[in-house]
C-alpha positions as semicolon CSV with decimal commas, in nm:
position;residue;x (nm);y (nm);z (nm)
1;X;-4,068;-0,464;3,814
2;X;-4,334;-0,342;3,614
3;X;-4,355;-0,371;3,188
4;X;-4,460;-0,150;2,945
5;X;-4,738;-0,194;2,663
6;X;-4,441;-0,422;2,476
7;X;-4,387;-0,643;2,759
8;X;-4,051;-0,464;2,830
9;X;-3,956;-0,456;3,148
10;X;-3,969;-0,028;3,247
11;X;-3,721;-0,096;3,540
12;X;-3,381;-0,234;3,509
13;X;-3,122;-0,327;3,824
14;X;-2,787;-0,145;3,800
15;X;-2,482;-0,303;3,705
16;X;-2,270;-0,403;3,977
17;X;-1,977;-0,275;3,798
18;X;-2,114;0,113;3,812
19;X;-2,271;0,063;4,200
20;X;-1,865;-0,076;4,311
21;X;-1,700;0,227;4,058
22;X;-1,925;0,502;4,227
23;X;-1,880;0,365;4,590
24;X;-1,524;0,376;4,531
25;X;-1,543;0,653;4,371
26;X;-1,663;0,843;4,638
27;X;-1,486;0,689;4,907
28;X;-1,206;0,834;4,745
29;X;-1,348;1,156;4,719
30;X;-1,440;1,143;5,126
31;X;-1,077;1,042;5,179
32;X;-0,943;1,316;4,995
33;X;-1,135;1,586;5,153
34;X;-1,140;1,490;5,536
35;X;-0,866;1,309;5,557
36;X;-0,569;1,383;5,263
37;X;-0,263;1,342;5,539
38;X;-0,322;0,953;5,536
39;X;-0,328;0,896;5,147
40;X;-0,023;0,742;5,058
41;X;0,033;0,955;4,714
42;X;0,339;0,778;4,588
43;X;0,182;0,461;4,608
44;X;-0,112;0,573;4,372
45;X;0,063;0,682;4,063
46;X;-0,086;0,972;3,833
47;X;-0,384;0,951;4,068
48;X;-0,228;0,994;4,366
49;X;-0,015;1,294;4,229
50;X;-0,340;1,449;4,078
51;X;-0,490;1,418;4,401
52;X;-0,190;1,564;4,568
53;X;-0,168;1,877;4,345
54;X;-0,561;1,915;4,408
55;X;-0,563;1,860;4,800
56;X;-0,282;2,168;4,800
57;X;-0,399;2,368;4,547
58;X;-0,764;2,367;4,550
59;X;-0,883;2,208;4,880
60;X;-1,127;2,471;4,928
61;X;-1,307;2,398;4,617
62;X;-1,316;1,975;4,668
63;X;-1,427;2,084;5,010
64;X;-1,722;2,257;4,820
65;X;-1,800;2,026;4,534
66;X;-1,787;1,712;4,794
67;X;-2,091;1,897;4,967
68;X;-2,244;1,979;4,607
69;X;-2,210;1,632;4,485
70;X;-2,400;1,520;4,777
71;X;-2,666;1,756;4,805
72;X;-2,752;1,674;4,392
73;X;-2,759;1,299;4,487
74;X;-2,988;1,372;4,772
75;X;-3,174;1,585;4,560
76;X;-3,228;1,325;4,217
77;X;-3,295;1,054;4,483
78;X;-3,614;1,275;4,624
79;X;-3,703;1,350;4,260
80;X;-3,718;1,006;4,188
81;X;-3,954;0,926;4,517
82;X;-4,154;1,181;4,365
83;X;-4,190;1,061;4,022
84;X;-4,211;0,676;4,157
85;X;-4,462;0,748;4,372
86;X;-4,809;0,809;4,134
């Protein structure tokens, strides 16, 4: 980790709460999209009936934004290797 001209540390780690919220996050997402017979929405609550009414309504567009999300995370991480790299 490098520091800056106050001695600050420049680089912080994540918090492990945000890393284990995104991952879930996401695995949700993945679940939803390629696989939205085997959620059990019942068992969810307001989630699980918001992710009902979006699986039949708008598949087509979490089909699309899945593939969007990804390609801007791919994207800011190849930014980053840019920026990291002088």
């Amino acid at each position: 980790m490098g520091t800056a001209a106050g001695g600050k540390a420049y680089f912080q780690r994540g918090s492990l709460f945000w890393f284990t919220v995104i991952t879930l996050s996401f695995g949700y997402y993945t679940w939803a999209v390629f696989w939205p017979q085997s959620i059990p929405y019942q068992s969810l609550g307001p989630l699980g009936l918001f992710t009902q009414y979006l699986v039949d309504h708008h598949h087509s567009l979490l089909h699309s934004g899945y593939w969007l999300a990804w390609l801007i995370h791919v994207g800011e991480s190849l930014y980053a290797m840019v920026l990291c790299k002088g």
